[in-house]
VEXFI-89794 format. One line per field, with one value per atom (N, C-alpha, C, O): atom name; x, y, z; residue number from 1; residue in three letters. Coordinates in steps of 0.05 Angstrom, whole numbers, plus 5000, padded with zeros to 4 digits. Each point is the difference from the previous one (the first is absolute). Example, Ala and Ser with C-alpha at 12.3 -4.5 7.8 and 13.67 -1.06 7.14 Angstrom:
2
domar: (N,CA,C,O,N,CA,C,O);
X: (5264,4982,5018,5021,4972,5016,4985,5010);
Y: (4886,5024,5024,5000,5021,5024,5022,5022);
Z: (5156,5000,5000,5013,4973,5001,5014,5004);
tike: (1,1,1,1,2,2,2,2);
pado: (Ala,Ala,Ala,Ala,Ser,Ser,Ser,Ser);
//
This chain:
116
domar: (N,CA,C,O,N,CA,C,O,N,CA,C,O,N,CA,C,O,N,CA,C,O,N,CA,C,O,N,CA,C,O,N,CA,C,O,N,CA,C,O,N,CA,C,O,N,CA,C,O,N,CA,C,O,N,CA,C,O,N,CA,C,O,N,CA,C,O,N,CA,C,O,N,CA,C,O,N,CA,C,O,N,CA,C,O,N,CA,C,O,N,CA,C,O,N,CA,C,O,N,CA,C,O,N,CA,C,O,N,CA,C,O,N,CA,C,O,N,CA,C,O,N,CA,C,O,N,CA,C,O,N,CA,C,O,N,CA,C,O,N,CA,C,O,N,CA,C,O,N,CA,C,O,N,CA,C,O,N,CA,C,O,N,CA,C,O,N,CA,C,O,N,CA,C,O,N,CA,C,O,N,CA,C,O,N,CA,C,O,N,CA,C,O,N,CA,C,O,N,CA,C,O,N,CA,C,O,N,CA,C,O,N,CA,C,O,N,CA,C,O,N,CA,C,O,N,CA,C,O,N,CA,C,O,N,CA,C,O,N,CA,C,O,N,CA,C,O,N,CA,C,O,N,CA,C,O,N,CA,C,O,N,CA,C,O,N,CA,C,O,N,CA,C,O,N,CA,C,O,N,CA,C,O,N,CA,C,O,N,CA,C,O,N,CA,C,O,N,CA,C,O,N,CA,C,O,N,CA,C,O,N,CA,C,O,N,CA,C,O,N,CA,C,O,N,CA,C,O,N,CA,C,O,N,CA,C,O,N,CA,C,O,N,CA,C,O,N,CA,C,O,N,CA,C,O,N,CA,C,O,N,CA,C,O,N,CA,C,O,N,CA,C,O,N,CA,C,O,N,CA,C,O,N,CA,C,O,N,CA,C,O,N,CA,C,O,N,CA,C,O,N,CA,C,O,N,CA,C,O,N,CA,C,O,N,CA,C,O,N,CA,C,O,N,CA,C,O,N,CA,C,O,N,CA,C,O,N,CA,C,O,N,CA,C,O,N,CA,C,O,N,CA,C,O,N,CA,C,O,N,CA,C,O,N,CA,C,O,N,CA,C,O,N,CA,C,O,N,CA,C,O,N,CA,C,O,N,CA,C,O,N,CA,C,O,N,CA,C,O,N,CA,C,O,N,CA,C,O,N,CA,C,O,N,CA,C,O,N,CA,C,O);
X: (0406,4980,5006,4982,5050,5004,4992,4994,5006,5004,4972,4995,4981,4978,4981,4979,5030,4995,5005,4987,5039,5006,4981,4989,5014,4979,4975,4992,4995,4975,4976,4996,4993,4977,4979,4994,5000,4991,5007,5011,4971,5005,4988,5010,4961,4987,5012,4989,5023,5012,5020,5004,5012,5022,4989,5009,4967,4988,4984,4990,5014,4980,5034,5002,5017,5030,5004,4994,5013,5004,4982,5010,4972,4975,4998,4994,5011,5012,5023,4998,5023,5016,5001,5008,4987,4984,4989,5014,4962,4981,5014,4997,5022,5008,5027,5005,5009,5016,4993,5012,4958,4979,4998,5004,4990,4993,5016,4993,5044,5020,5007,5020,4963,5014,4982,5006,4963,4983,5014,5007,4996,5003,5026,4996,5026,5020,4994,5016,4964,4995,4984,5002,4978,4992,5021,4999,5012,5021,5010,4995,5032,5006,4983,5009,4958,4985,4995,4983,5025,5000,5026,5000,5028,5019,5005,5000,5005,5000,5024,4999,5021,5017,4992,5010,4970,4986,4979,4994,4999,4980,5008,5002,5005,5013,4984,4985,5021,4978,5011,5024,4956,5010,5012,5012,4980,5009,5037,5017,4982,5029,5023,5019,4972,5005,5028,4996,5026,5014,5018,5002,5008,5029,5019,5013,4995,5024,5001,5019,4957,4981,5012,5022,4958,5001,5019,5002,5014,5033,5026,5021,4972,5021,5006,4982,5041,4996,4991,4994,5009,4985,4976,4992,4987,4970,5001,4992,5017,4993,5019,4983,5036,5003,4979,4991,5003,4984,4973,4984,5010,4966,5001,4986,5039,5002,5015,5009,4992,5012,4974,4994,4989,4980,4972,4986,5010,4989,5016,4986,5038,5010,4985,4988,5018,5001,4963,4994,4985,4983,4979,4977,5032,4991,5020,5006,5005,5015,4998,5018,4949,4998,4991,5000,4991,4991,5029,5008,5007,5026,5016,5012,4987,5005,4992,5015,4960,4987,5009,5007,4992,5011,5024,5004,5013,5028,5008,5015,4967,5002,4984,5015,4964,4987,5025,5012,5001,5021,5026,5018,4984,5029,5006,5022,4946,4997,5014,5005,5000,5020,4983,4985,5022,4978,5024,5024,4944,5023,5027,5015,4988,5021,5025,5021,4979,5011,5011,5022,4953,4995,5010,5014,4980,5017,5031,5016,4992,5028,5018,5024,4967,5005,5015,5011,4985,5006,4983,4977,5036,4972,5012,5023,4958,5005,5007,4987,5039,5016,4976,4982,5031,4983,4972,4992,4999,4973,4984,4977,5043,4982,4998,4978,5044,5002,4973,4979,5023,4967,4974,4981,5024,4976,4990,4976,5048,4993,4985,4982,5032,4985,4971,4981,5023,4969,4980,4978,5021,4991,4996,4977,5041,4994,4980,4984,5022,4988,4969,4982,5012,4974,4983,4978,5040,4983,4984,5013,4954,4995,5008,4999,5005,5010,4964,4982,5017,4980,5007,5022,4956,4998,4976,4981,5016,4971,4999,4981);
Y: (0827,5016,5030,5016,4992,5035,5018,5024,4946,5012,4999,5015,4974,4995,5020,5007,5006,5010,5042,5020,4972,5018,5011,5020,4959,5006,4992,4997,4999,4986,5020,5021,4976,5010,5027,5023,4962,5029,4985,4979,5051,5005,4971,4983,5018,4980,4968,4983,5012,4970,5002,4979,5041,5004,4995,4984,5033,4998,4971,4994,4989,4976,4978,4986,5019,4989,5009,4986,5027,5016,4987,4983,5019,4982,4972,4989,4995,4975,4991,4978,5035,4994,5008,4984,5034,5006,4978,4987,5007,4983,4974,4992,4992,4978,5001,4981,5041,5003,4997,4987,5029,4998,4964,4988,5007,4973,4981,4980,5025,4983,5007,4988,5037,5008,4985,4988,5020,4981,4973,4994,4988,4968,5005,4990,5024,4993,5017,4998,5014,5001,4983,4994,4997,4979,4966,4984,5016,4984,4994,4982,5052,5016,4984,4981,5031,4997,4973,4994,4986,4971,4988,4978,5039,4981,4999,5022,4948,5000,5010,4994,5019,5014,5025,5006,5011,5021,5010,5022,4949,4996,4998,4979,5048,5002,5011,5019,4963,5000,5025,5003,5018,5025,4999,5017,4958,4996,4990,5006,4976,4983,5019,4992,5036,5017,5013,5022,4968,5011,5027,5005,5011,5016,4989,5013,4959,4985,4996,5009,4972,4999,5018,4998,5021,5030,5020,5018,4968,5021,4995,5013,4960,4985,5002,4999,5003,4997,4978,4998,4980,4972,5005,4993,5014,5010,5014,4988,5038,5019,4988,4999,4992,4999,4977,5003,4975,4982,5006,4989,5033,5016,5014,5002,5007,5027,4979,5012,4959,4975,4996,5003,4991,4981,5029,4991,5029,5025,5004,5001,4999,5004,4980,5005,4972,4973,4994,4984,5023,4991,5027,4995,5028,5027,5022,5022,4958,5014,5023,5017,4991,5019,5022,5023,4968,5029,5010,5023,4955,5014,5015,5021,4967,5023,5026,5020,4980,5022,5017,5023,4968,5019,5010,5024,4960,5007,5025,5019,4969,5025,5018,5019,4986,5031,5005,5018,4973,5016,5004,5014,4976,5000,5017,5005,5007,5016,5023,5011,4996,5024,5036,5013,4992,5023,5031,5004,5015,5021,5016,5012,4987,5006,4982,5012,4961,4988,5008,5003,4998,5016,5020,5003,5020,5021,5002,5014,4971,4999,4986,5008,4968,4987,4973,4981,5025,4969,4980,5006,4966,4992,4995,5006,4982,5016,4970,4979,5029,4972,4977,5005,4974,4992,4987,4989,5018,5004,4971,4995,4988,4965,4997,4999,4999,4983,5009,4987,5040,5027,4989,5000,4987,4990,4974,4993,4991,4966,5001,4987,5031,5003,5012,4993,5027,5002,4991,5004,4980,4974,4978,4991,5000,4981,5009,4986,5044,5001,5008,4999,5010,4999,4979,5002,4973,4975,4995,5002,4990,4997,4967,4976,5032,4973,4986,5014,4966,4991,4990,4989,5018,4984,4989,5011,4967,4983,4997,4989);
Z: (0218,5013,4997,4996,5007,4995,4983,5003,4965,4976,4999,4981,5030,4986,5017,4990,5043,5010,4986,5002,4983,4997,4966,4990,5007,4963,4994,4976,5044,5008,4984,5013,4969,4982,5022,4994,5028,5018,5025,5004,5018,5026,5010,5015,4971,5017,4993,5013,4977,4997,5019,5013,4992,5018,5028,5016,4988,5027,5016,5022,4946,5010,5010,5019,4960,5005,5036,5019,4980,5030,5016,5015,4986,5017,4999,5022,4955,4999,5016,5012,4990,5012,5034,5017,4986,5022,5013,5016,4979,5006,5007,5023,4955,5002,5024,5016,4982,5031,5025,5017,4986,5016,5013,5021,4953,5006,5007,5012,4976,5018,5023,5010,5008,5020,5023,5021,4965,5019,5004,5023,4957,4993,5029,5023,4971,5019,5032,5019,4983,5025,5016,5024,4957,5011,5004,5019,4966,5005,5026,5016,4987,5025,5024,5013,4990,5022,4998,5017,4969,5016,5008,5012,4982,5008,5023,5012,5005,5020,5020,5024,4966,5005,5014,5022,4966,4997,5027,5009,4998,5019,5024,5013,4996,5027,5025,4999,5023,5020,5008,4999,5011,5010,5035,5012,4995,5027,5003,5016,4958,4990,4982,4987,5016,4980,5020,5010,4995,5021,4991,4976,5043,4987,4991,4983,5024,4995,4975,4986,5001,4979,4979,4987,5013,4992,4992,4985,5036,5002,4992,5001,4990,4988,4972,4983,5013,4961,4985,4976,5050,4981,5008,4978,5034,4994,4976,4980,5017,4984,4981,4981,5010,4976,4988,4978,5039,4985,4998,4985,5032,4991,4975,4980,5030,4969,4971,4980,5021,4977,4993,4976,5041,4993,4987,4981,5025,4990,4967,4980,5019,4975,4979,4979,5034,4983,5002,4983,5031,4991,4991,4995,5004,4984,4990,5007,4971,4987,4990,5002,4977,4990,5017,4993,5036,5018,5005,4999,5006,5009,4976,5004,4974,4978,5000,4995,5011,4991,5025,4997,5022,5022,4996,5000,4995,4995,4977,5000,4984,4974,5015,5006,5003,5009,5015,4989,5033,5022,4987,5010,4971,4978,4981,4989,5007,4973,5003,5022,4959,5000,5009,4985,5037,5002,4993,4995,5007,4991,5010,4984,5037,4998,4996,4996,5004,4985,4962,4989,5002,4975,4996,4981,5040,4991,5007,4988,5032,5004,4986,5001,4984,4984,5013,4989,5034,5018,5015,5007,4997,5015,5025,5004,5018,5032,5010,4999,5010,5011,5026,5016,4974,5009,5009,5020,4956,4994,4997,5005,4984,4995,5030,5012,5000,5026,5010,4999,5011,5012,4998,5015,4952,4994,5000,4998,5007,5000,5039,5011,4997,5035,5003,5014,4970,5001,4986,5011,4962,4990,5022,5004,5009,5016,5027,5012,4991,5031,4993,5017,4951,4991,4990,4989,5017,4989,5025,5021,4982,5019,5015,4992,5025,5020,5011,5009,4987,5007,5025,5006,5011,5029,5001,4989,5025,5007,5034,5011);
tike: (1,1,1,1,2,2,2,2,3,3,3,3,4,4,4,4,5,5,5,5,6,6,6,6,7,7,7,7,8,8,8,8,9,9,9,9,10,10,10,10,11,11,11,11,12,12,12,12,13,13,13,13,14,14,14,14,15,15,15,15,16,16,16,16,17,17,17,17,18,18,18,18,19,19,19,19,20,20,20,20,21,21,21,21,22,22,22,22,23,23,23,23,24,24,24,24,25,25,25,25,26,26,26,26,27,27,27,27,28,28,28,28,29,29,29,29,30,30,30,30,31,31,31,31,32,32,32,32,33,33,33,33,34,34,34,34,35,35,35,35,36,36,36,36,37,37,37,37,38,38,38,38,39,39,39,39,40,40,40,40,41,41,41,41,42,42,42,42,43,43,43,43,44,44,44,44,45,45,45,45,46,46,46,46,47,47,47,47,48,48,48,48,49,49,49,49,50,50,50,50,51,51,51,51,52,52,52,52,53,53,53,53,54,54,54,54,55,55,55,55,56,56,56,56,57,57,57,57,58,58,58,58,59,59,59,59,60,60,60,60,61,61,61,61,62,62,62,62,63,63,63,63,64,64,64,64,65,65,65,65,66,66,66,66,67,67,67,67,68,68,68,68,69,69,69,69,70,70,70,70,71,71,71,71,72,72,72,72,73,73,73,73,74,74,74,74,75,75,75,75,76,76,76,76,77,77,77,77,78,78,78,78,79,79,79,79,80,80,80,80,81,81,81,81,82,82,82,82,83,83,83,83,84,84,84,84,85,85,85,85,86,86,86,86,87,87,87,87,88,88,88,88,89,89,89,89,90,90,90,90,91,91,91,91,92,92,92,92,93,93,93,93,94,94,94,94,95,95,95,95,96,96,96,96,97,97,97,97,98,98,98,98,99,99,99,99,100,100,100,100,101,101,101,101,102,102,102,102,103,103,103,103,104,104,104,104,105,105,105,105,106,106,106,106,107,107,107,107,108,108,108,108,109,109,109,109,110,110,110,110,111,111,111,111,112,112,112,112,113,113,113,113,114,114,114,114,115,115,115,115,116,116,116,116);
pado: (Unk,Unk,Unk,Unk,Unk,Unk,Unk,Unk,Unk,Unk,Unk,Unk,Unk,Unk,Unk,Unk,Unk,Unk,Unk,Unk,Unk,Unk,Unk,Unk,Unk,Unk,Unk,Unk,Unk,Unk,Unk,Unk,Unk,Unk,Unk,Unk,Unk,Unk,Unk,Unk,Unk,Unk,Unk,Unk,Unk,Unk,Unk,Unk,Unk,Unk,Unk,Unk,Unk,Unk,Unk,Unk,Unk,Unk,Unk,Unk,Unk,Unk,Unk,Unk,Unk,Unk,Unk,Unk,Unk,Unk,Unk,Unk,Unk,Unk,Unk,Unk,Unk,Unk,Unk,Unk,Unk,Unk,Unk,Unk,Unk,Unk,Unk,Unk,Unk,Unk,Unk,Unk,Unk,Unk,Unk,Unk,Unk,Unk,Unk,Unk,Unk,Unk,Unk,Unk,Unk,Unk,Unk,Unk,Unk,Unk,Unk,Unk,Unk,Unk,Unk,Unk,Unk,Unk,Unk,Unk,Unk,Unk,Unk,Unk,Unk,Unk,Unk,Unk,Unk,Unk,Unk,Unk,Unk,Unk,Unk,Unk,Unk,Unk,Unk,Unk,Unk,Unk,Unk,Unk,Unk,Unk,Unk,Unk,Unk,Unk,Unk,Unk,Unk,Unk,Unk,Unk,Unk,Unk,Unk,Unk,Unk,Unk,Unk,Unk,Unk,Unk,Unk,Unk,Unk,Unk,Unk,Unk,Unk,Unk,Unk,Unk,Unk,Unk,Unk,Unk,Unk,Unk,Unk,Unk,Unk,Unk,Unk,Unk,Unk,Unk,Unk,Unk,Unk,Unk,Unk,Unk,Unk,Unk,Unk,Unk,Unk,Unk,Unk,Unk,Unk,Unk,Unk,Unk,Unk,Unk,Unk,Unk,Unk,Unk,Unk,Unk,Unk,Unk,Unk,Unk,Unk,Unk,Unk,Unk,Unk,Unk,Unk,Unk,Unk,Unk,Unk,Unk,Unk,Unk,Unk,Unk,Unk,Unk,Unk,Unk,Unk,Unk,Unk,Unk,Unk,Unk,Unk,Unk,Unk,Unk,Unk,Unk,Unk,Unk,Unk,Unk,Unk,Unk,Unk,Unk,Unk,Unk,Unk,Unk,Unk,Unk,Unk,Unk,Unk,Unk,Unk,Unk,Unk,Unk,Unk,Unk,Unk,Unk,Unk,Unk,Unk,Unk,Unk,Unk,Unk,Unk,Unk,Unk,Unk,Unk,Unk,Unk,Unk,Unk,Unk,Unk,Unk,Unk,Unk,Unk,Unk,Unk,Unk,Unk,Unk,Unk,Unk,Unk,Unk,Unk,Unk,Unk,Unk,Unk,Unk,Unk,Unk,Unk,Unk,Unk,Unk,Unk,Unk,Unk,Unk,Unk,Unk,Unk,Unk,Unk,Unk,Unk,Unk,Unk,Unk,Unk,Unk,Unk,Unk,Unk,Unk,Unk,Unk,Unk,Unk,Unk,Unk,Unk,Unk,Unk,Unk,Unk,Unk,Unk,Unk,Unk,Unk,Unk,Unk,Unk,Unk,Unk,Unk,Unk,Unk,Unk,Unk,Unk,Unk,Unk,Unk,Unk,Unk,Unk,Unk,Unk,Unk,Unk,Unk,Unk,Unk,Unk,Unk,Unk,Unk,Unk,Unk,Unk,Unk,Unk,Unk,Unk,Unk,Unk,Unk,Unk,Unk,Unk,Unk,Unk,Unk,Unk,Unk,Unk,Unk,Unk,Unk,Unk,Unk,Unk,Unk,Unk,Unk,Unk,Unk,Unk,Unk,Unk,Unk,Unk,Unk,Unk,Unk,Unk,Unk,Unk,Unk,Unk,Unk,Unk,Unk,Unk,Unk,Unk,Unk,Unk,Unk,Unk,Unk,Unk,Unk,Unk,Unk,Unk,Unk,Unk,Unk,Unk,Unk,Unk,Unk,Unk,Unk,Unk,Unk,Unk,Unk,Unk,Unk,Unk,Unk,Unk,Unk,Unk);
//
């Protein structure tokens, strides 16, 4: 894809590539959200929804297992936007300790939690 992206005859074949792939990401993110919104895991009564629940690491780790494992590519993509190397990173020439863990928490706390 780099090399063909990179030597590609014009702009507009590039722009229809880019949009292809686009489009078709699009479309595994829908497939696994709709997934997401039927597992019955997922389907939490907002009344049954406790702190105990909630506050535990076996809640949250198995909310934030079962989010990994059935939208993988939203969680990619999240991960790479909050992972990406920004500039001052760039200009310092380091990257900022820490930074996966930062983002596997806010990945998870941006997946929406479905309540019924």
């Amino acid at each position: 894809m780099t090399a063909w992206m990179k030597n590609v005859p014009s702009g507009d074949a590039r722009e229809v590539l880019n949009l292809a792939i686009t489009r078709k990401a699009a479309e595994i993110m829908v497939k696994e959200s709709t997934r997401a919104y039927h597992d019955d895991f997922l389907h939490l009564s907002a009344s049954g929804l406790t702190a105990d629940f909630v506050g535990t690491d076996f809640g949250l780790e198995k909310i934030k297992n079962i989010y990994s494992t059935l939208l993988p590519c939203l969680t990619l993509l999240l991960s790479t936007l909050l992972t990406a190397q920004n500039d001052y990173e760039k200009k310092k020439g380091v990257e900022k300790i820490g930074k996966e863990v930062m983002a596997a928490k806010v990945c998870f706390l941006s997946h929406p939690l479905i309540l019924c």
